[in-house]
N, C-alpha and C positions, 0 to 999 in steps of 0.2 A: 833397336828402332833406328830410325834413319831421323835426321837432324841436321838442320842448316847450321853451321858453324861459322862464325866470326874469325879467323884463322890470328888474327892481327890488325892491326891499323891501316888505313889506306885505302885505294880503290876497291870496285866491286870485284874485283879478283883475290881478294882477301877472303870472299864468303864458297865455302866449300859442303859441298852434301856426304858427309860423314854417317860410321854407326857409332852410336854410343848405347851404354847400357839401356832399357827399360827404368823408369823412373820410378821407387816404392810409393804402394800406397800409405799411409799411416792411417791409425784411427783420426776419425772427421773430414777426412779426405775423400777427394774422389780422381780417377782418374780417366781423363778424355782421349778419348780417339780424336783425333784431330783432322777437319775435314777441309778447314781454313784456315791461316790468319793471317794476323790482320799485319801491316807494316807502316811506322808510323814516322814520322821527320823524326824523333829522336833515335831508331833505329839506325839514320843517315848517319845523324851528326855522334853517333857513336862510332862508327863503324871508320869515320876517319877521324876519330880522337879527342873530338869535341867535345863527348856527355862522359863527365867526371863521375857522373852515380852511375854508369853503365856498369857490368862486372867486365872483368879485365880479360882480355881475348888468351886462350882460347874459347868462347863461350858462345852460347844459346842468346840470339836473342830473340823479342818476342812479348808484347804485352795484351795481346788478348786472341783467343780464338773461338772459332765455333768446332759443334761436335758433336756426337753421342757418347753418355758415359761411356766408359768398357768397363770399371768395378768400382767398387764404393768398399772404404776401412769400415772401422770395426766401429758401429756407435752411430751410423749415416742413415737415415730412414727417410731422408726429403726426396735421395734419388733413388732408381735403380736405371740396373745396365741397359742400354739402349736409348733413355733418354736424351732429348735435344736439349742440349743448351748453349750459353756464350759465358765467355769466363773471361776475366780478366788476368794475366798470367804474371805480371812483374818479374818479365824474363823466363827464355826455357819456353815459350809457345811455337816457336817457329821448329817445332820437331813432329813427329807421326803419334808421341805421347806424351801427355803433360798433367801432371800432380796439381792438384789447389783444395783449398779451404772448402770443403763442401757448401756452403754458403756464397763461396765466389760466384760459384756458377746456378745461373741464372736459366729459366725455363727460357726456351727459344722459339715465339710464333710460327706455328706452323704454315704460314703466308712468306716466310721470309724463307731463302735457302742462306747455304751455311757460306756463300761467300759476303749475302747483306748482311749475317748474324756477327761475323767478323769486323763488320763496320764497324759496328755499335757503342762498343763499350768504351771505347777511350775519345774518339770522335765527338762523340755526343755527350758523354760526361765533362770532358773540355770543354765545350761548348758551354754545357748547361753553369758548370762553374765559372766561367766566363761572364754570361751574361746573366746569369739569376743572381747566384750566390755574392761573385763580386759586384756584379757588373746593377743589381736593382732591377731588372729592366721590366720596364712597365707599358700596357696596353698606349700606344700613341709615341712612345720614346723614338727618337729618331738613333740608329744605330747601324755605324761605318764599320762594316767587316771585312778584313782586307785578304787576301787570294780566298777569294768566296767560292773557287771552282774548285777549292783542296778540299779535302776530306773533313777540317771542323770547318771548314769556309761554309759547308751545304750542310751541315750537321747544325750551325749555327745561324744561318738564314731561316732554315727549317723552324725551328723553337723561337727566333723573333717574328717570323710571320705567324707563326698558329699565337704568340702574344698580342697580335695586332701592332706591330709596330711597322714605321716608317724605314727601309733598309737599303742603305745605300753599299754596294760591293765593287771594291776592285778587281780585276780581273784583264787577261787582252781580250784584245776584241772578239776576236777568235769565237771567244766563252761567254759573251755575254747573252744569247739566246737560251743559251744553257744555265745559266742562273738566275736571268727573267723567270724561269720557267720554276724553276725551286721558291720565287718569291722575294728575288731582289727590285725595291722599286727603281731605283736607278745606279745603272751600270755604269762603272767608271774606267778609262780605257788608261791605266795608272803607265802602259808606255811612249805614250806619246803628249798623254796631259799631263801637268801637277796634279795629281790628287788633293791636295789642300787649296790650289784654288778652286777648281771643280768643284770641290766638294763646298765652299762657299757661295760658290756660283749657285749652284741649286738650292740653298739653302738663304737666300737672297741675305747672303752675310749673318745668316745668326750661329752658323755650324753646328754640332751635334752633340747628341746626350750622352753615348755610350759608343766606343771604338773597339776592337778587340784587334791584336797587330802581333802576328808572329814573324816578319819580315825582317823588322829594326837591325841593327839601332838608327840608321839614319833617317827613317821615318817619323820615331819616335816625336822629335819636337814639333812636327809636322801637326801630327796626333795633338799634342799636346794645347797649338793653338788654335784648333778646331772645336776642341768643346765648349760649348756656351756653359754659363754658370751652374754648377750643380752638373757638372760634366765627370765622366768618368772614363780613365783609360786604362786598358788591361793587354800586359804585353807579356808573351807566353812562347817568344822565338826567337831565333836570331837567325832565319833560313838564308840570310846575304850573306853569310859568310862562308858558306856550302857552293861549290856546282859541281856537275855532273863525273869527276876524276876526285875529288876529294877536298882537302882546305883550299878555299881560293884565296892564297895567303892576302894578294893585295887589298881584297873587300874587307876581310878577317883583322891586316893590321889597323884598315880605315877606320872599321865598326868597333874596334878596342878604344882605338884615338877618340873619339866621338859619344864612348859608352857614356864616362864621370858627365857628360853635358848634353847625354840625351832628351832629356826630358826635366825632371827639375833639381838643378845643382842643389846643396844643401843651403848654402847663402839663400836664397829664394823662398826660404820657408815661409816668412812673413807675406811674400808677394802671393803664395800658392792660399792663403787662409783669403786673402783679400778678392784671389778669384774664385773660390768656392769653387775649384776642380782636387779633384784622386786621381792616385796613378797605383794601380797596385802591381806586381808579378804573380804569375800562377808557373807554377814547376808542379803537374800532375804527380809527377814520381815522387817527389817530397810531401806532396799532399796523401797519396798513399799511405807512402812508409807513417804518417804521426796519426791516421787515421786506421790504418788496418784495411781498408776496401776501397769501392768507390759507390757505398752505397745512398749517399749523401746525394750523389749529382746521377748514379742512374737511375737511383729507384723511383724518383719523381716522375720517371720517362717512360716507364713500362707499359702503363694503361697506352699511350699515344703511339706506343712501337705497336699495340698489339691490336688497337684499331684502324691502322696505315695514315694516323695523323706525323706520324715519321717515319721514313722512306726512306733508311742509307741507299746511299747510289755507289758503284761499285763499275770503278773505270776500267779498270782491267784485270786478269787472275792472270800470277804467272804459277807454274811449277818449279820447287826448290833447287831445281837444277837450273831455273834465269834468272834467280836471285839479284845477280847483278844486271842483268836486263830493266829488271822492276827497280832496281835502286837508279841506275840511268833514267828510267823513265820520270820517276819524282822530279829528280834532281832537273832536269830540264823540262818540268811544267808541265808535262804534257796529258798530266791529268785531270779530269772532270769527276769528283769523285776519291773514293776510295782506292786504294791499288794492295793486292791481297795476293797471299802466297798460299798454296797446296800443294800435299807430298806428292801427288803425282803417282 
């Protein structure tokens, strides 16, 4: 089979379209023809050396795709070949064949094709653990999602508008019609404003319930004094430390400097009970591996994917051979949406 490969560390010229063997099936397995996937900011920030749980180059990476089975092991009776589905891959998606837990994969609306089915599963499970599981979030909650035009930005505008909440998104200008449009009430143009005053500004100084912030760390304390009581903050990135060639060492040594007093030093404990705010982390890959799936934060989503009450938006497709095209493309913003690989 043909497989994007991770060559090593460093720019997008590290990712090369290689063969490597076909992958076994085992019993309770199935194995997908790969028709998309998906590529996701920690694909980035592995690929220049950043994600410590990635596996160690030369490798596959790759965390969910869409498909149709091509065979099913010994003991598999939910699928047979040909069926449509999206799977979540925990590495090894980003090839023309991929192995999973027959369970992983998931029946695929046949309203969606296979480059929205590729959105899905890690976007919107992000998302949904973000703002459900940690995050509360509740019909009227006011909640600041920050690059709303990324892939869990409009994965998670989506699920706090059909909650009926209040949704303020950062964004440039550029994008803010485009996330009006998915159900941000007000757009915040985060390069030329503060965002925490802004975001006070419209909120006539009381600020918000729920933030969700993969940008950090220098946002972070930002974040932090925004939330009114009973506020909760969930940070799940650290995309400044990234641009478009690989570590941007100077943002990288800043956001280290800055990490220990991001948000709330340990000395602070007592002051953090007194304002009745959270701050948690979500690391989906960690969340996986103690879980086994991601059936926790997608299965709640299924019904709402399959009556188009959720609508992955899909910025661009590249083929495995512009890998590093698509990895440029993240890396300098330029997407509204999902950005998704096929073999081509």
């Amino acid at each position: 089979m043909k497989a994007l490969v991770q060559t090593g560390t460093g720019g997008p010229e590290v990712l090369r379209v290689q063969e490597m063997p076909d992958p076994p099936v085992g019993p309770g397995e199935v194995r997908i023809a790969v028709k998309a996937a998906g590529i996701n900011f920690a694909d980035t920030m592995a690929r220049v050396g950043l994600y410590p749980d990635a596996p160690k180059p030369p490798c596959v990476m790759g965390y969910e795709v869409a498909g149709t089975v091509e065979s099913v092991g010994e003991g598999v009776s939910e699928h047979s070949a040909g069926d449509r589905v999206v799977a979540g891959t925990r590495f090894g998606g980003q090839a023309e064949l991929v192995t999973v837990p027959a369970e992983q994969a998931l029946p695929m609306p046949e309203r969606l094709n296979f480059e929205q089915g590729a959105a899905f599963p890690v976007n919107y499970g992000t998302a949904y653990a973000a703002l459900v599981v940690m995050g509360s979030l509740r019909e009227g909650s006011r909640v600041l999602i920050h690059a709303a035009a990324g892939g869990v930005g409009i994965s998670a505008t989506q699920i706090a508008r059909n909650a009926g909440a209040e949704i303020f998104g950062t964004a440039s200008p550029a994008k803010h019609d485009a996330i009006r449009a998915q159900g941000v009430d007000h757009p915040i143009d985060y390069r030329n404003l503060d965002f925490e005053a802004e975001t006070m500004r419209l909120t006539n100084g009381e600020g918000v319930d729920l933030i969700i912030d993969a940008l950090g760390p220098t946002s972070f304390r930002k974040d932090y004094r925004l939330l009114r009581p009973g506020g909760r903050l969930v940070m799940y990135g650290l995309s400044e430390v990234t641009n478009e060639s690989g570590r941007d060492l100077p943002a990288m040594l800043k956001g280290l400097f800055k990490m220990p007093l991001a948000t709330v030093p340990w000395w602070k404990s007592l002051a953090m009970m007194n304002e009745n705010k959270g701050v948690f982390g979500l690391n989906m890959l960690k969340w996986w591996e103690r879980e086994g799936n991601l059936d926790r934060v997608t299965q709640p989503l299924m019904a709402d994917l399959e009556a188009g009450r959720l609508e992955p938006v899909v910025a661009e497709s590249f083929p495995f051979e512009r890998a590093g095209e698509a990895h440029r493309f993240i890396a300098e913003r330029r997407n509204v949406g999902k950005v998704v690989l096929f073999p081509g």
